[in-house]
N, C-alpha and C positions, 0 to 999 in steps of 0.2 A: 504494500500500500504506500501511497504517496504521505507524507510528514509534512504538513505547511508551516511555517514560522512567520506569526503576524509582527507587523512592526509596531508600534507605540500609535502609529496615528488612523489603524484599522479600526472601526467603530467596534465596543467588544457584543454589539448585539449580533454582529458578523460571524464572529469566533465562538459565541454558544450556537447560531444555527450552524455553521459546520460540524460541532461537538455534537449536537444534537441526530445527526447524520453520521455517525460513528468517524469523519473524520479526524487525524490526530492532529493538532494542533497548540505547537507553543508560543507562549507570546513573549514580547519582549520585556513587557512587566513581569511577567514568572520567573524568568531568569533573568533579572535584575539587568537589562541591557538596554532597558527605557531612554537614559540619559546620554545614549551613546550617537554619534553622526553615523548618519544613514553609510557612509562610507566605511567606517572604523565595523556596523555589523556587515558590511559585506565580506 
């Protein structure tokens, strides 16, 4: 299965219907990478 990693500015009403759809998804608030430039998480 495909793994998505939401960035900080993905609405998270987004991220529970993908959850909700048994997709896996982590976001960047979970692992604490909220504060990071969009470059540093790529």
């Amino acid at each position: 299965s495909i793994k998505l990693y939401m960035d900080a500015h993905i609405p998270r009403v987004i991220t529970l219907g993908l959850r909700m759809r048994k997709v896996d998804v982590l976001t960047a608030q979970e692992d604490c990478s909220n504060t990071l430039s969009d470059a540093d998480l790529l």
